[in-house]
C-alpha positions as CSV (number, residue, x, y, z in Angstrom):
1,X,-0.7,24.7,-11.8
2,X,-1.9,21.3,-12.4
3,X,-1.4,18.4,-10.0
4,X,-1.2,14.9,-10.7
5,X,-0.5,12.0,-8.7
6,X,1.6,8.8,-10.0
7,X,1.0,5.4,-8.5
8,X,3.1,2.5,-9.0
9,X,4.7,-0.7,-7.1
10,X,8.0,-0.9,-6.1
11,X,9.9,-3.8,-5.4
12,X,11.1,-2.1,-1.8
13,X,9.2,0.3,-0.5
14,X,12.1,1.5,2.1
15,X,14.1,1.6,-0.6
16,X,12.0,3.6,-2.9
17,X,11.6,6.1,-0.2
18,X,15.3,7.0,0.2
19,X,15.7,7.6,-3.5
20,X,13.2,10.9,-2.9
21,X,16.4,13.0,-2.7
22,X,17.4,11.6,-6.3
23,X,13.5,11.4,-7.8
24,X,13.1,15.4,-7.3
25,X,16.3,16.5,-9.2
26,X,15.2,14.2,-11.6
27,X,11.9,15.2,-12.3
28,X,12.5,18.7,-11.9
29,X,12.6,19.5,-15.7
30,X,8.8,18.2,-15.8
31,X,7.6,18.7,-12.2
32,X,8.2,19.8,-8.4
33,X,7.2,19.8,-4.9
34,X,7.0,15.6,-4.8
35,X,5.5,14.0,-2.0
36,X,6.0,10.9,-1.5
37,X,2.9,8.1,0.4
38,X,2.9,4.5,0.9
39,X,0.3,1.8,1.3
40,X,-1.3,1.8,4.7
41,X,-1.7,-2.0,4.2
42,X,1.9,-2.4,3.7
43,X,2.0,-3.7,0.5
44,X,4.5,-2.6,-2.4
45,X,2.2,0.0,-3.5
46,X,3.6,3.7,-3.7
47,X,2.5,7.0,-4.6
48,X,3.7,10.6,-5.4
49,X,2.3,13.8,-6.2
50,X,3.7,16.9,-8.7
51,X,3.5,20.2,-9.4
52,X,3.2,19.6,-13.0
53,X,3.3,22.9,-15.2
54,X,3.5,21.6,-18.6
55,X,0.9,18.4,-19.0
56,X,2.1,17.8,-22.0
57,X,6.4,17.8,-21.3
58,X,5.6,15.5,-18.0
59,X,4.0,12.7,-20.1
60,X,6.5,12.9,-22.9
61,X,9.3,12.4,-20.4
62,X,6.9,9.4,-18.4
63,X,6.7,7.6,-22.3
64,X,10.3,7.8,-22.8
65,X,12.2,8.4,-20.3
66,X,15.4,9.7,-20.2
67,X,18.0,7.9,-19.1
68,X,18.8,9.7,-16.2
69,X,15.3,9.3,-15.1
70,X,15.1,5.5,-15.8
71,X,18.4,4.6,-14.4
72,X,16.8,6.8,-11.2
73,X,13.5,4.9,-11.3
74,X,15.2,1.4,-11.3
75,X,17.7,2.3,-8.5
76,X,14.5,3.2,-7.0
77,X,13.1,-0.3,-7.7
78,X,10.2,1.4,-9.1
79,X,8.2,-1.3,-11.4
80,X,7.2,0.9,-14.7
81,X,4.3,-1.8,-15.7
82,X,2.7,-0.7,-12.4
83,X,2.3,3.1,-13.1
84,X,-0.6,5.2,-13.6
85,X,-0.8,9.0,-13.9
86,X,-4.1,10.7,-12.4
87,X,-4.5,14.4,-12.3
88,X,-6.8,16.6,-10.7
89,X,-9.4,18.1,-12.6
């Protein structure tokens, strides 16, 4: 199953980090088993990785997403400019 990883900046990283239980339901139509990693400098940079099974569905749903997923994200106080997708090849 391909992985990816999504990095992005967040406006509070404790914050972002509680919203985990929420991000996974979320997701879980696109991707599973999300961990989540912050900057070791302890700047506002954050980053996940998936279980992604369908390449295609998870980057439909990260161009538009839904609005469950976006209201999630902002409570999150996840900054969508800031994100990038990488997977592993």
């Amino acid at each position: 199953m391909p992985q990816i990883i999504v990095t992005a900046a967040v406006n509070d990283v404790d914050e972002w980090l509680k919203f985990k239980a929420e991000m996974v339901p979320a997701m879980s139509a696109v991707a599973s088993d999300g961990a989540s990693y912050v900057a070791m400098d302890g700047s506002n940079q954050v980053a996940s990785t998936w279980d992604v099974p369908d390449t295609e569905a998870f980057q439909a749903a990260q161009s538009s997403f839904s609005p469950e997923l976006a209201a999630a994200a902002e409570r999150a106080g996840m900054i969508p400019s800031t994100m990038v997708v990488y997977i592993k090849k």
